[in-house]
C-alpha positions in Angstrom: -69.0 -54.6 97.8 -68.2 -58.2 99.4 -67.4 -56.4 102.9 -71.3 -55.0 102.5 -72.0 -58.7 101.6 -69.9 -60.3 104.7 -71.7 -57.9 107.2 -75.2 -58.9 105.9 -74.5 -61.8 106.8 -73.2 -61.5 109.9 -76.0 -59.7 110.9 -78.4 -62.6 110.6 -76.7 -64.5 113.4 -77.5 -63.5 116.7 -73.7 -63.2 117.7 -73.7 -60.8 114.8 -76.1 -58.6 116.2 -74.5 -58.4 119.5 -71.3 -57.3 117.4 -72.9 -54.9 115.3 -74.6 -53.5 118.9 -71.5 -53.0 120.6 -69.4 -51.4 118.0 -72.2 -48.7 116.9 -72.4 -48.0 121.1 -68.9 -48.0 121.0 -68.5 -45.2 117.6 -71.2 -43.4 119.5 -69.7 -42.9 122.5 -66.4 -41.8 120.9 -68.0 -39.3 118.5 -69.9 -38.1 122.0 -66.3 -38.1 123.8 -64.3 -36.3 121.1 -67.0 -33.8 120.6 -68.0 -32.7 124.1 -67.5 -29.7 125.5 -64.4 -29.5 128.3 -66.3 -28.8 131.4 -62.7 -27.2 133.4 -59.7 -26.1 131.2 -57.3 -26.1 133.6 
């Protein structure tokens, strides 16, 4: 529950924001990365 608490708070600072932007592109791109389709198998 305090890690909820800390991120809360992080997230009302605009360096916290940025964070918060960059990791979720980051996870997002991953997920998109593991999960695509392999375009030549060879």
């Amino acid at each position: 529950m305090g890690a909820i608490l800390d991120v809360t708070e992080m997230l009302k600072e605009p360096a916290g924001m940025i964070t918060a932007l960059v990791v979720i592109a980051a996870g997002y791109f991953f997920v998109k990365w593991v999960f695509a389709e392999p375009s030549d198998e060879e």
